[in-house]
ROMIDO-677512 format. One record per residue (C-alpha): residue number from 1; chain; x, y, z. Coordinates in steps of 0.2 Angstrom, whole numbers, plus 5000, padded with zeros to 4 digits. Layout:
REM ROMIDO-677512
i:ch:x:y:z
NUM:A:X:Y:Z;
...
This chain:
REM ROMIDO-677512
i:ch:x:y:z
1:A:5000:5000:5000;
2:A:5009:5017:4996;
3:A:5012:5031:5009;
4:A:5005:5044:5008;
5:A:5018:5057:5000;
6:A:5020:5076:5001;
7:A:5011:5082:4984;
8:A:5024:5088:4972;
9:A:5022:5109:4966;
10:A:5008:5112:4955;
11:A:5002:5093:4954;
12:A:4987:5086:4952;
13:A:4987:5079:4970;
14:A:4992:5097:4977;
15:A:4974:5100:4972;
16:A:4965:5087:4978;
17:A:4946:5089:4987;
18:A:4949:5085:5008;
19:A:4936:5070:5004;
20:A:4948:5061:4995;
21:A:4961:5062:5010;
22:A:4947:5056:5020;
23:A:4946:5039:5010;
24:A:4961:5041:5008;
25:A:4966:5041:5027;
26:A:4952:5029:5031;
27:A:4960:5015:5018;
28:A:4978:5018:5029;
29:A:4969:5015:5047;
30:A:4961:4998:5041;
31:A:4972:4990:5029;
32:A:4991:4993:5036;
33:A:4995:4975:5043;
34:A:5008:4964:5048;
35:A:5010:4945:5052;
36:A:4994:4938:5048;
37:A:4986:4954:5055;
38:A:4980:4971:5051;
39:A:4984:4986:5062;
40:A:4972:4982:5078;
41:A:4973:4990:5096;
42:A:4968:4979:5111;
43:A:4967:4985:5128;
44:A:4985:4986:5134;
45:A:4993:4983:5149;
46:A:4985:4983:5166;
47:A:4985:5000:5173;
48:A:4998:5001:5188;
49:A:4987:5010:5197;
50:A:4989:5025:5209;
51:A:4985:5044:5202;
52:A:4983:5044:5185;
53:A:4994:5055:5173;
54:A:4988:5071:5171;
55:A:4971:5066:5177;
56:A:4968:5057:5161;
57:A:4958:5042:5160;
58:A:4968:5034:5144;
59:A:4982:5039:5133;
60:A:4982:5031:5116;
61:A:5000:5024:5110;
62:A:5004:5018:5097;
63:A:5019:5007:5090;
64:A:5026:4993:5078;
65:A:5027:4975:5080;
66:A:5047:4976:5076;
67:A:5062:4973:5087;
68:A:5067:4992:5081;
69:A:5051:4996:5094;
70:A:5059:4989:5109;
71:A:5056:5004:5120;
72:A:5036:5001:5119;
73:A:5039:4980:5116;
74:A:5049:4982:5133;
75:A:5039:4995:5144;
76:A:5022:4993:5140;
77:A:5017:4979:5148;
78:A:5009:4975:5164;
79:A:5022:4980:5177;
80:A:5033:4987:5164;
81:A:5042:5008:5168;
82:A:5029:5018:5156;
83:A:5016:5006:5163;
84:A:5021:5012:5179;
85:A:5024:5029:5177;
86:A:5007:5030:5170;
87:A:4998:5027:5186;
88:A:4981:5024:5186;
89:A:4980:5030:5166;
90:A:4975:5015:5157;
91:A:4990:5015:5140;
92:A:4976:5012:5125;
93:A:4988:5004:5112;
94:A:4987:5003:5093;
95:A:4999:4991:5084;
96:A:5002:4999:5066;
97:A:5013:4990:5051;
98:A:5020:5006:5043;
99:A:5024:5024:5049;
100:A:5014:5033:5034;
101:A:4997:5026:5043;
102:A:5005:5028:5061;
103:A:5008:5046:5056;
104:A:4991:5048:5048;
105:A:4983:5042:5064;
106:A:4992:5056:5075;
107:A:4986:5068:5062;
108:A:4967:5062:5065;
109:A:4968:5062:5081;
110:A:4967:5043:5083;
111:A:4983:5041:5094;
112:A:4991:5054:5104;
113:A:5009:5045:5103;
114:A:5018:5035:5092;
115:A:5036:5028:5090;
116:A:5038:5029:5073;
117:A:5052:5032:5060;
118:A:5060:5045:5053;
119:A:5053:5046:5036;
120:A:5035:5046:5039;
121:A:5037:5057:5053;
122:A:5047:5071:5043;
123:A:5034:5069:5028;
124:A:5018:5072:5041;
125:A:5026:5086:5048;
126:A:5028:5094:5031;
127:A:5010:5090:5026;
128:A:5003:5099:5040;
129:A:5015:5113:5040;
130:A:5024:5110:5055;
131:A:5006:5111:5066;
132:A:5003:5094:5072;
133:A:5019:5084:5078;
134:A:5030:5087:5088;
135:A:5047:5075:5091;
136:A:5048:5072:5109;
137:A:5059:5058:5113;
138:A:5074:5045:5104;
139:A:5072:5026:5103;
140:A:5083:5017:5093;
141:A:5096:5019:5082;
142:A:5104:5005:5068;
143:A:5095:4990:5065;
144:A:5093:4994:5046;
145:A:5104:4983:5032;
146:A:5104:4980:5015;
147:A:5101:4960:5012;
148:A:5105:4952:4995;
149:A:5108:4934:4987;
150:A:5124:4931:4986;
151:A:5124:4923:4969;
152:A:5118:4937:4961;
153:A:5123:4953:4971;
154:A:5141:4954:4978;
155:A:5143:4971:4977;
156:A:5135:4988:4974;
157:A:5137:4986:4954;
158:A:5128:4970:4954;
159:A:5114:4980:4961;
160:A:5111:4988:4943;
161:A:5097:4975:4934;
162:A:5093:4970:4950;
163:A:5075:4968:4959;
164:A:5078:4977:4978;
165:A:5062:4978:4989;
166:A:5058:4989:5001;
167:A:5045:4989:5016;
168:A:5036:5006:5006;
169:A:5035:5018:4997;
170:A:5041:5033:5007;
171:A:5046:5025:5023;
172:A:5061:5027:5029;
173:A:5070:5012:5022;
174:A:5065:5016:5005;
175:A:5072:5035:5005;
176:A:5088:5026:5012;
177:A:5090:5011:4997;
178:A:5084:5026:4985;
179:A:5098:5037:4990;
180:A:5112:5022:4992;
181:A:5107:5018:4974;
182:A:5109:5038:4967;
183:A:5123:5040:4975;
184:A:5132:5024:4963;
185:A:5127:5032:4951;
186:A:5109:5021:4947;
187:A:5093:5029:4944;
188:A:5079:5025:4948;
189:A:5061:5033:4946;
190:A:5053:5037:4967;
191:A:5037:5034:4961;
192:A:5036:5018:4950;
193:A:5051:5008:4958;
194:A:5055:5007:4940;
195:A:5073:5010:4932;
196:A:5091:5005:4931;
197:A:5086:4994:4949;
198:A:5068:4988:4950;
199:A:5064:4994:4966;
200:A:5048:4985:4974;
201:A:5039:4991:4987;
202:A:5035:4975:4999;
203:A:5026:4974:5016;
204:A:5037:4969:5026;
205:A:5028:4953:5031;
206:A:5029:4946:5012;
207:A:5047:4951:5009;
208:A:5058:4933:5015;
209:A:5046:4924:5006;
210:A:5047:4932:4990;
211:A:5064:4931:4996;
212:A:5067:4913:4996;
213:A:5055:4909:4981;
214:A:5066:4920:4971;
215:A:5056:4934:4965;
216:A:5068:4949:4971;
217:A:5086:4949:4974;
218:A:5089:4957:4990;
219:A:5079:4970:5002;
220:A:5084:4985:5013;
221:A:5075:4983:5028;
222:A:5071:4986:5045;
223:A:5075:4972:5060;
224:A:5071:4959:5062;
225:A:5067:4956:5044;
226:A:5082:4961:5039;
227:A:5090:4945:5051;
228:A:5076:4933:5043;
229:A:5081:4937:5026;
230:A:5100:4931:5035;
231:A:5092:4915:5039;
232:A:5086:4912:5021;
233:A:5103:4910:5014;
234:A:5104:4930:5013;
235:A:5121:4940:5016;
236:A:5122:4958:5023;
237:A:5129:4968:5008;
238:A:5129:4983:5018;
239:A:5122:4986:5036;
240:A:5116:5004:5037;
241:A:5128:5010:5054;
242:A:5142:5010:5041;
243:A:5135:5025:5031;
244:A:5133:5036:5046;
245:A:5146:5046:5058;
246:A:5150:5034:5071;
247:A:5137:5021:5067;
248:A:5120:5029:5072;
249:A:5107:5038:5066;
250:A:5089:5039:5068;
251:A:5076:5020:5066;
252:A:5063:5026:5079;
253:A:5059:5041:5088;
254:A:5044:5047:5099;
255:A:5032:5058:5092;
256:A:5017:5067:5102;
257:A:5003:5077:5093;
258:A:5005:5093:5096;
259:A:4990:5098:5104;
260:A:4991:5080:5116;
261:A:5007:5089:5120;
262:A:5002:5107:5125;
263:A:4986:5099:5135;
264:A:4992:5086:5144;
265:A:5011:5089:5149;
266:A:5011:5077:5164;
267:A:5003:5062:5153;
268:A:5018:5066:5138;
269:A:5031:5065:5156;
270:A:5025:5053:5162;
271:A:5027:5042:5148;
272:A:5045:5050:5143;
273:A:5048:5043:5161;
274:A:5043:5027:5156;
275:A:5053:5027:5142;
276:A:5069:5033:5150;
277:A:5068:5017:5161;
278:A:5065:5006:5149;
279:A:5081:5010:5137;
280:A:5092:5010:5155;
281:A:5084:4995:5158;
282:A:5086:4986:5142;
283:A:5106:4991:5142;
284:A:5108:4982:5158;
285:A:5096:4967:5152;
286:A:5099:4962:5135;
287:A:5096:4945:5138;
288:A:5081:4948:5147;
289:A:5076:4962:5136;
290:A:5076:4952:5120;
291:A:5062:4938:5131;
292:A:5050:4951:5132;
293:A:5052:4958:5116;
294:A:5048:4941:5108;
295:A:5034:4938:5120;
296:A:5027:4956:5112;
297:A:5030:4949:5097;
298:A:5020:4933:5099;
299:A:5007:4943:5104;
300:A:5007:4958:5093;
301:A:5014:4949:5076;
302:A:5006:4933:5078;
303:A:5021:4922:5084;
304:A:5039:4923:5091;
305:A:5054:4926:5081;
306:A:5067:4911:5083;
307:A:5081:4913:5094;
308:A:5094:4916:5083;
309:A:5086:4929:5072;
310:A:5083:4938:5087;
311:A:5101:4939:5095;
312:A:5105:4942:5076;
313:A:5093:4956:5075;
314:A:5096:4965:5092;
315:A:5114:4966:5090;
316:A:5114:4979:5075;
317:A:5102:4991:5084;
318:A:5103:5001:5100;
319:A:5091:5007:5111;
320:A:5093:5026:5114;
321:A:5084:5042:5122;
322:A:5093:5052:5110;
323:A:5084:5056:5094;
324:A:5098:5062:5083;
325:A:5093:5076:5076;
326:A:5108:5078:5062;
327:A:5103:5061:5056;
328:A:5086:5067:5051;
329:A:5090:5081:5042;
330:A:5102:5070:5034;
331:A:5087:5060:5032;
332:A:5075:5073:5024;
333:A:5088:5078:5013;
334:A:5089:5063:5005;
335:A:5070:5062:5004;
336:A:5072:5077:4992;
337:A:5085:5071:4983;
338:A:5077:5057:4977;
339:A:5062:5066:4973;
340:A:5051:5060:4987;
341:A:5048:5075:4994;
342:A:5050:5095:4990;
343:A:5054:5102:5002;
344:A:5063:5098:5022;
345:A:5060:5113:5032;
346:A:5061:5106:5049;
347:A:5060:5122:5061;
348:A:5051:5118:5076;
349:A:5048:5099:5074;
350:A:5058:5094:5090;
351:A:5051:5098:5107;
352:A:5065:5089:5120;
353:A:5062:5101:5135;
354:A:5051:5086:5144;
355:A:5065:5075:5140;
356:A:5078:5085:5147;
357:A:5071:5089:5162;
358:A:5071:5070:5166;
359:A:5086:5067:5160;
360:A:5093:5082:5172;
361:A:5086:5073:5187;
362:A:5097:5058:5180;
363:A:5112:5068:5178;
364:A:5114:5066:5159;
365:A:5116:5081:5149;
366:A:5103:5089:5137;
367:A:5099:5084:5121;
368:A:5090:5099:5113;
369:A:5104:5110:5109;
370:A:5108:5106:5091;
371:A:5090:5101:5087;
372:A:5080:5110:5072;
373:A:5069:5120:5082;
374:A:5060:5118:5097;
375:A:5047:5122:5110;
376:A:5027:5124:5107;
């Protein structure tokens, strides 16, 4: 299903009637899924009870069934820190496939927090000219690789004539493949997929079997896909760390609705202090971490992942509060490059003075200074 993309200057789309973005927006909250389900919400954790965070009944949060969502696989569970910090607030949860329809939903209203990735998340910002989102936490970094048969990729310039998949169109693997494949010189047209490399657009669900059966040659994508593809005779022709400054950019950050942010302060806190513990905690307990990931997992995908790919998976990533802001511009810029978007004006889309209050308390330094823009 394609993502919804920022319309080009003087396009058709530009001018579009708001019904269609209704049906439009409707399609993308029904028919996103992964595993052998759609996007679904059930009742979430057990509340921890006490006082409830900012006097709020619920917060709705929403997140993906992938191991590159191990803050919210982690802590949001009965007993888990965001669970905890919550209180007597009940954590509504929404389990989404892709970022373009966990973006859509924050833009409706539907959800008032989402870890999400970058791609989407710059591309919604844009479509609502900077009024709706707001950045407030980091998550992970890593866990993104380029995966290819090795009888028939071995190295960048195999990649021309080749068929790469990616999880969508727009997301953030797909601005990352897109850009890899420019930047050697192979062109290929954002829209169709189509040119020097076929680039298909795959949920990522579908991807290791038409993987195995042979219908595309390799994928960039997101763990732990990326791991199963591993476990199907694939090899790693590139893992993503290796294109950024010291091996980390941006997978999955924390983004609050703007509004949701202004009016209930304490509820986005409370959850930012949830999410805090839960990356301390997961450094301290990988191996503990990873068991309650693949018990989400069961739950939210449909069944666990095998031992291996996990390990395999959870060693390229890293859990982190920081979102790296350079990263995503670096990001955005690639997403105009390529021609996926127009424009990347990203004043104002952070919003870390929550954060760094808590992390103050903790003695770690702030993360804001450096960031495209802040406050309300």
């Amino acid at each position: 299903m394609p993502a919804i993309r920022l319309p080009r200057r003087g396009s058709a789309r530009a001018a579009a009637p708001a019904v269609a973005v209704a049906v439009v927006l409707a399609v993308l909250l029904a028919g996103c899924g992964y595993g052998s389900r759609a996007v679904h919400d059930f009742s979430g954790p057990e509340p921890a009870g006490g006082p409830k965070a900012g006097g709020l009944d619920r917060i709705r949060l929403g997140y993906f069934a992938n191991v590159t969502h191990a803050t919210p696989l982690v802590g949001l569970r009965t007993g888990g820190p965001i669970t905890e910090e919550l209180g007597g607030t009940r954590a509504a949860v929404q389990v989404f496939n892709a970022g373009p329809s966990a973006i859509e939903a924050l833009n409706a209203k539907a959800v008032d927090m989402a870890w999400v990735g970058p791609s989407p998340t710059v591309n919604g910002y844009l479509r609502s000219g900077g009024r709706n989102l707001r950045i407030v936490a980091g998550a992970t970094s890593g866990g993104a690789s380029l995966v290819v048969d090795p009888a028939k990729v071995r190295s960048a310039a195999d990649l021309k004539g080749s068929r790469i998949a990616s999880p969508q169109l727009g997301n953030t693997q797909d601005v990352a493949l897109l850009a890899y494949l420019k930047r050697h010189g192979i062109h290929v047209d954002p829209d169709t997929g189509k040119g020097d490399t076929s680039v298909l657009r795959q949920d990522n669900k579908e991807i290791p079997t038409t993987f195995r059966q042979g219908g595309i040659d390799g994928a960039w994508v997101p763990e732990p896909t990326a791991s199963r593809l591993v476990a199907e005779g694939g090899k790693v022709l590139l893992d993503e760390r290796k294109l950024w400054p010291g091996g980390r950019f941006v997978t999955t950050h924390l983004v609050a609705r703007r509004d949701f942010l202004r009016e209930h302060p304490a509820a986005v806190a409370a959850v930012l202090r949830g999410s805090v513990r839960t990356t301390a905690w997961i450094r301290h307990h990988p191996s503990r971490a990873r068991k309650l990931i693949n018990s989400a997992l069961a739950r939210d995908a449909g069944k666990p992942l095998p031992g291996k790919v996990l390990a395999a998976a959870f060693s390229r990533m890293e859990v982190t509060d920081d979102p790296l802001p350079a990263t995503l511009r670096r990001q955005a810029a690639d997403a105009v490059s390529t021609g996926l978007l127009d424009e990347a004006g990203l004043d104002g889309i952070y919003d870390l003075r929550l954060l760094d209050r808590i992390r103050a308390r903790h003695g770690r330094p702030a993360l804001s200074t450096g960031t495209a823009g802040g406050g309300p």
